[in-house]
DOZAVO-984796 format. One record per residue (C-alpha): residue number from 1; x, y, z. Coordinates in steps of 0.5 Angstrom, whole numbers. Layout:
REC    i      x      y      z
REC  NUM      X      Y      Z
...
This chain:
REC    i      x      y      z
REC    1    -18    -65    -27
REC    2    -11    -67    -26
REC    3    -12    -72    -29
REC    4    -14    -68    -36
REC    5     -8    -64    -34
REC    6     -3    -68    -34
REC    7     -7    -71    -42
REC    8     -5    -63    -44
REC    9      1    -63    -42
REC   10      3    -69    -45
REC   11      2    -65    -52
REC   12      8    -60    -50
REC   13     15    -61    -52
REC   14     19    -63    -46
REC   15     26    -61    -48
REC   16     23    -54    -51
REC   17     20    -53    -43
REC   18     26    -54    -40
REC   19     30    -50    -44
REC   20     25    -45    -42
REC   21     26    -46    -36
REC   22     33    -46    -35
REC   23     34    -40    -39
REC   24     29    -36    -34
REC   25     31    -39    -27
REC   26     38    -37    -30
REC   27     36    -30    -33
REC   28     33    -29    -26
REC   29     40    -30    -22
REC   30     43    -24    -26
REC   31     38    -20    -25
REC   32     38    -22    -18
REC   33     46    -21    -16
REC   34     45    -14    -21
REC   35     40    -11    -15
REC   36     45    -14    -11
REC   37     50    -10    -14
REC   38     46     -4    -14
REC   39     43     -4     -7
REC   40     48     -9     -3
REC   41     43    -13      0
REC   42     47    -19      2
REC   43     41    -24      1
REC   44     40    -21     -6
REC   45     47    -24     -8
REC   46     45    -31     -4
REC   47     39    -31     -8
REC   48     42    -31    -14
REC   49     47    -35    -14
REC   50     41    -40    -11
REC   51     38    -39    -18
REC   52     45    -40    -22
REC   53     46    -46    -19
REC   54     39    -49    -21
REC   55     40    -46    -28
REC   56     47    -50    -29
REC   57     43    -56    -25
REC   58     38    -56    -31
REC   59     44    -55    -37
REC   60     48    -62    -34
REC   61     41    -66    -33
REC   62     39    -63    -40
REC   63     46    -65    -43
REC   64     50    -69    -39
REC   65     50    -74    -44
REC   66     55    -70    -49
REC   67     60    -68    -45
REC   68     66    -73    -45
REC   69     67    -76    -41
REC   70     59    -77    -39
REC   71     59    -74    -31
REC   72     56    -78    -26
REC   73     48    -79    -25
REC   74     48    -75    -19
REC   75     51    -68    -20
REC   76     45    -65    -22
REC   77     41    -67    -17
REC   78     46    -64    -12
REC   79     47    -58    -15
REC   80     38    -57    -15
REC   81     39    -58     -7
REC   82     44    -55     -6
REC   83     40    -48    -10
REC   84     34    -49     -5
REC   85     38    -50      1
REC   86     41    -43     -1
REC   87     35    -40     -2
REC   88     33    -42      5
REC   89     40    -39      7
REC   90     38    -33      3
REC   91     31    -31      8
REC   92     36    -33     13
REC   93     41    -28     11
REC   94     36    -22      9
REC   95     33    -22     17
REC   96     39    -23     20
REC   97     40    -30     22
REC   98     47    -34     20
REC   99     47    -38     15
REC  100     47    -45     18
REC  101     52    -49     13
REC  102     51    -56     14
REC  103     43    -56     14
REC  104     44    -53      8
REC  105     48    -58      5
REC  106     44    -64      8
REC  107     40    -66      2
REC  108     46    -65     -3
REC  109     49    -70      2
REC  110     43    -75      3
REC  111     42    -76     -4
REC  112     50    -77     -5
REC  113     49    -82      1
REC  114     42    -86     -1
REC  115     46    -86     -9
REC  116     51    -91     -6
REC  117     46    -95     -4
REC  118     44   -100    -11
REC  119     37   -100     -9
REC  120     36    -93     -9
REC  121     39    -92    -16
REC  122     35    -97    -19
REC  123     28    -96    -16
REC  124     24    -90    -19
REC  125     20    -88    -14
REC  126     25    -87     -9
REC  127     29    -83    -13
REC  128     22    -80    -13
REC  129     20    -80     -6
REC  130     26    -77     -4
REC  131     28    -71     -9
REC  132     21    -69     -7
REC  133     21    -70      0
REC  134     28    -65      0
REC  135     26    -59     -5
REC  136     19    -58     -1
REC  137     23    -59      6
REC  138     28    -53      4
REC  139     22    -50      0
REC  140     17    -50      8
REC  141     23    -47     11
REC  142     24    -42      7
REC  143     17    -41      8
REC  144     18    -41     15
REC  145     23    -37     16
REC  146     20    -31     11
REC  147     14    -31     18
REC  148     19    -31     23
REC  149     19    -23     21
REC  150     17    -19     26
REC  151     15    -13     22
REC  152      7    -13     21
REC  153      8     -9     15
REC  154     13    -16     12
REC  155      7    -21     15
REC  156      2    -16     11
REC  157      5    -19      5
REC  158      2    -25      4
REC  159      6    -27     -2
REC  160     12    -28      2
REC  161      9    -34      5
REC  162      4    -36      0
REC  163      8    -38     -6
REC  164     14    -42     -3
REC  165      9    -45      1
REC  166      5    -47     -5
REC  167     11    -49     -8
REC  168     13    -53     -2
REC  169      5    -57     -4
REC  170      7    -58    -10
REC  171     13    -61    -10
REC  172      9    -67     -4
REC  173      4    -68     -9
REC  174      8    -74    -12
REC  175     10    -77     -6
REC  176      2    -78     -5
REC  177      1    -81    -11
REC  178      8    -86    -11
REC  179      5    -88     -4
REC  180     -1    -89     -7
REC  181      3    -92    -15
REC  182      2   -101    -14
REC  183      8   -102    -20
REC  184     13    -99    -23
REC  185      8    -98    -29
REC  186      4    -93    -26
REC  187     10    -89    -23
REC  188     13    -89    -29
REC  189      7    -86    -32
REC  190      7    -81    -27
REC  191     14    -79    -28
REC  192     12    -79    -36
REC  193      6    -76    -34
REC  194      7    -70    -30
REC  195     14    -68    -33
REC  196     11    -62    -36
REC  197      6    -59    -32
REC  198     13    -59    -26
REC  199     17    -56    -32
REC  200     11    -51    -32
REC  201     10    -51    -24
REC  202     18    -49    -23
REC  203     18    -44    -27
REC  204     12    -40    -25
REC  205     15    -41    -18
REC  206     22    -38    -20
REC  207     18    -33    -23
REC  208     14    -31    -17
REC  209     19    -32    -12
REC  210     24    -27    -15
REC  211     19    -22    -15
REC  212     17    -22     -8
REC  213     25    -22     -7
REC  214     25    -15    -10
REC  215     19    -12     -7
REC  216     22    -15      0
REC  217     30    -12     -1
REC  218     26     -5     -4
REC  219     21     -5      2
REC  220     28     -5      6
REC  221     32      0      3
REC  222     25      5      2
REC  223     25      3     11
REC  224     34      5     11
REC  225     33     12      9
REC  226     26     13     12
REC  227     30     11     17
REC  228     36     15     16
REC  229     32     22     16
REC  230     28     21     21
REC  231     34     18     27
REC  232     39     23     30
REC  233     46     20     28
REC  234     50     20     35
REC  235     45     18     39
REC  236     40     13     35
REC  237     34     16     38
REC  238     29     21     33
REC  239     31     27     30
REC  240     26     33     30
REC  241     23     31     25
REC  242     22     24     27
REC  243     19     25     34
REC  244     13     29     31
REC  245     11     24     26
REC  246     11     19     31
REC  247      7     24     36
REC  248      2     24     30
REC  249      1     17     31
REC  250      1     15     38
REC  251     -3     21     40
REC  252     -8     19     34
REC  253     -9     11     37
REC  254     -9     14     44
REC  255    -16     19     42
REC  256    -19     12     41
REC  257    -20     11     48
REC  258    -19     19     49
REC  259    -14     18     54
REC  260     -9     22     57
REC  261     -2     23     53
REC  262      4     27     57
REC  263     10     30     54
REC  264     17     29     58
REC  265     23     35     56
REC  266     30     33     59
REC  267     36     37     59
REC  268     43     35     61
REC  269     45     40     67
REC  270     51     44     66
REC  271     52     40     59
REC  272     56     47     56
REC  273     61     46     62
REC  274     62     38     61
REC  275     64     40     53
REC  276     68     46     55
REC  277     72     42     62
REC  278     72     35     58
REC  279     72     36     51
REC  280     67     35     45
REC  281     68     27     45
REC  282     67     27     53
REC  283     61     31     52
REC  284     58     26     45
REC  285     59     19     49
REC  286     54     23     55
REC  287     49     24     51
REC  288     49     18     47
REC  289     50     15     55
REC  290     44     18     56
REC  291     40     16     50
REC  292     41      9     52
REC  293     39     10     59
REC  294     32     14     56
REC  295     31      8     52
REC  296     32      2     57
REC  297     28      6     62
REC  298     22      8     58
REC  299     17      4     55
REC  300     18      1     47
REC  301     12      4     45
REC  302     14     11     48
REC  303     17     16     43
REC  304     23     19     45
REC  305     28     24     40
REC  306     33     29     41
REC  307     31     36     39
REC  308     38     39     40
REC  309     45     39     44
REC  310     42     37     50
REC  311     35     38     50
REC  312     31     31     49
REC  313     24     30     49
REC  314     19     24     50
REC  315     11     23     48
REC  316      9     18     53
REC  317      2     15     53
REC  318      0     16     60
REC  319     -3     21     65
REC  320      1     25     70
REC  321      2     20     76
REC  322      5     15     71
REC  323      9     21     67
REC  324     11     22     74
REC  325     14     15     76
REC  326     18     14     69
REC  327     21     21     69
REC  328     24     19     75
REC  329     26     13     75
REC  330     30     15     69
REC  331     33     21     73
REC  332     35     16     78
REC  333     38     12     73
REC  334     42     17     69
REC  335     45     20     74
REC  336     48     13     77
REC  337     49     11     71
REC  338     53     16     69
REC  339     57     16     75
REC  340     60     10     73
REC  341     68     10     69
REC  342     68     10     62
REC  343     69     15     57
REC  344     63     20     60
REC  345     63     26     65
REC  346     59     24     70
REC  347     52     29     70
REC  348     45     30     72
REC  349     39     31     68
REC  350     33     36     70
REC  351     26     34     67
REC  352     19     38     66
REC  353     13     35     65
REC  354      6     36     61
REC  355      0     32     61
REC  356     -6     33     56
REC  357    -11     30     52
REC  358     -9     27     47
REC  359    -14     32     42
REC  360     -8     37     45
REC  361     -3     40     40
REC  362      4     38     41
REC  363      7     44     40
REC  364      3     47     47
REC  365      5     40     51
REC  366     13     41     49
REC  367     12     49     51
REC  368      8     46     58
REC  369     13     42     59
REC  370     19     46     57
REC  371     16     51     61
REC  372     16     46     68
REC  373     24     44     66
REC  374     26     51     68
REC  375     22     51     74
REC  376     27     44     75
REC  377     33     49     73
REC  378     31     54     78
REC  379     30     49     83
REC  380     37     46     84
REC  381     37     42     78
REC  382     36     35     77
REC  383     30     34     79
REC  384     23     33     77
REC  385     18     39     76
REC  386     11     39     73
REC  387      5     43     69
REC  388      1     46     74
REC  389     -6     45     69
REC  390     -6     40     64
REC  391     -7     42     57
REC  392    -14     42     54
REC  393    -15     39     47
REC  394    -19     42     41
REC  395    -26     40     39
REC  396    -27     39     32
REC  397    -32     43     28
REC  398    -38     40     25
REC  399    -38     38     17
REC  400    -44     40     17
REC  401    -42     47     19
REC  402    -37     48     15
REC  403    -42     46      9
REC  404    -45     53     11
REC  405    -41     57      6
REC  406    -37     60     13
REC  407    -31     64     10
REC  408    -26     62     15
REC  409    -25     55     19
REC  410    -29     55     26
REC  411    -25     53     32
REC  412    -28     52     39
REC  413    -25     56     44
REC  414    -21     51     49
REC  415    -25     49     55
REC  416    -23     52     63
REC  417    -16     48     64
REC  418    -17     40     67
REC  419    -15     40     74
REC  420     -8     37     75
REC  421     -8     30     77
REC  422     -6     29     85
REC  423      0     26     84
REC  424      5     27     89
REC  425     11     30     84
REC  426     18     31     85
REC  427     20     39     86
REC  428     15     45     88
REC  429     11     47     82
REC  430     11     54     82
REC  431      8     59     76
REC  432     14     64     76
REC  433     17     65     70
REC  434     24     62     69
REC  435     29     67     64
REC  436     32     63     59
REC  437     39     65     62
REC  438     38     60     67
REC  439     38     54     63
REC  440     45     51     61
């Protein structure tokens, strides 16, 4: 089948192949630093600039004869390196990795070194073999560093690993077969041979590997505001909007295994009293000092989100005992933290706790929650207080029932509260109502 491949293709025009792809990988590199204009993705400027290089590799090897004087042999062998060695760069720089300069020059300058060398330049196949081995080994890192992303939404993508993977194969190919070559004749063939079909190759490559370019800078920047709308921007932490989605899907996973979820309120303690005595930047670097303690105290796939001024909430899956622990831990550590120098006021945090199933409405546990925060605040403050019931879920209505024509949407009454966990919990639990004046 290759073999027949490589007949065809020698019915192609090599010249006219190699403007193509010259004209398209050079196309591409404008289009690539356009988005990079558009969307500064830095990655999207190295891309293509890789791309333009390529492209001026392919114009000197095309016509290097009719300038004058001629330029060396070896230039535009070093420019095609030094594109694929970018273009690793440039998935390095996209994920946030530095740019290492020297591994990206170190084919360009091994190829400058072996053509010193009066036996590399007079054989073919070891011009072959090396310019091979360079571009497919820049082609697998760019690969690899494509699948060191760890966001499995990325990985999802196969494409991103797939073509410069293939690519990478595709490019070792003529290593086999000069392995395999016994004369120059056969190598010979084999450069003539296959010209095409690499012409081809390539420019379906750049073509391709340009369009999971795009679609990676897009999935970025669709990630940046979605994350900008749904973070609060002083603390880093989920805004409102934010905590309640995230709510959504942790609560959703823990009804697989119909395990208990727990909401923990926090409030600052006399938080207006720090603004008022301290000033507003005081008051800001204390609840962004708090923010930092709740996410290294508290697990990471725990939701934690500010609601507002100083109030924050926290969704964690867990039942009533281990709620208990991690809001304590991060009471103690808050309040040494927080007695530390620095451009903070010293201040405690006072902390209810709710727990329920996980087919409960987020809205009940947060009240249940908020509810056992003032009994924390009329207890003395800093400290811990629970719900005394934990808060029962909602059964679901039947399909089947509600193909009967029913006017209106059924419900099933929520069941007799669940007993409370024994756990030994921090502060009375006492049912008194609290009036709103005491929080502050």
């Amino acid at each position: 089948m290759f073999a027949r491949l490589a007949e065809a293709s020698m019915s192609l025009d090599i010249g006219t192949l190699f403007v193509i792809a010259i004209c398209v990988t050079s196309l591409l590199g404008f289009f690539l630093l356009f988005a990079w204009m558009q969307d500064r993705v830095q990655a999207l400027a190295w891309w293509g600039l890789a791309y333009l290089i390529g492209g001026l590799s392919g114009v000197i090897w095309r016509l290097g004869d009719a300038v004058s004087p001629p330029l060396p042999s070896y230039v535009p062998n070093v420019l095609l390196f030094i594109a694929v060695g970018m273009a690793w760069s440039a998935a390095r720089v996209f994920h946030g990795r530095p740019v290492l300069w020297g591994a990206m020059c170190f084919g360009a300058v091994l190829w400058l070194a072996s053509c010193w060398s009066p036996a590399f330049t007079e054989s073919a196949a070891s011009r072959l073999v090396i310019s091979s081995m360079i571009v497919a080994g820049y082609t697998f890192l760019t690969a690899t560093e494509l699948w060191r992303e760890r966001r499995k939404a990325v990985r999802r993508q196969w494409p991103t690993v797939f073509v410069p993977i293939l690519h990478g194969m595709v490019f070792l190919f003529p290593v086999a077969l000069a392995a395999l070559s016994q004369s120059g004749g056969g190598l010979l063939s084999l450069g003539t041979g296959w010209v095409a079909v690499y012409v081809i190759e390539v420019v379906l490559y750049v073509v391709g590997a340009a369009f999971v370019v795009l679609v990676l800078a897009k999935d970025r920047t669709v990630r940046y505001y979605k994350q900008a709308a749904t973070t609060d921007p002083l603390t880093d932490l989920l805004n409102r909007r934010g905590f309640f989605e995230a709510c959504g899907e942790l609560m959703g996973n823990r009804r697989l295994t119909k395990q208990p979820v727990s909401v923990l309120a926090f409030d600052l303690d006399h938080f207006k009293k720090i603004n008022d005595t301290h000033g507003h930047q005081t008051g800001d670097a204390t609840l962004h000092l708090f923010a930092s303690i709740a996410k290294k105290t508290l697990r990471a796939d725990d939701a934690i989100g500010r609601l507002g001024g100083e109030e924050f909430v926290a969704l964690l899956p867990a039942n009533l005992a281990e709620a208990s622990i991690a809001a304590e831990r991060v009471r103690k550590a808050f309040e040494k933290a927080s007695a530390l120098p620095g451009d903070h006021a010293t201040a405690t945090v006072s902390i209810g706790i709710a727990c329920g199933l996980p087919s409960a409405n987020v809205d009940d546990l947060t009240a249940r929650a908020d509810a056992a925060l003032y009994r924390a605040k009329a207890n003395g403050r800093n400290r811990v207080e629970a719900a005394d019931e934990a808060v029962a879920g909602v059964a679901v209505v039947p399909a089947a029932e509600k193909s009967r024509g029913r006017a209106q949407k059924q419900r099933t009454p929520l069941t007799s509260p669940i007993p409370n966990l024994a756990v030994p919990l921090f502060g009375p639990l006492s049912a008194a109502s609290v009036p709103a004046s005491v929080r502050g």
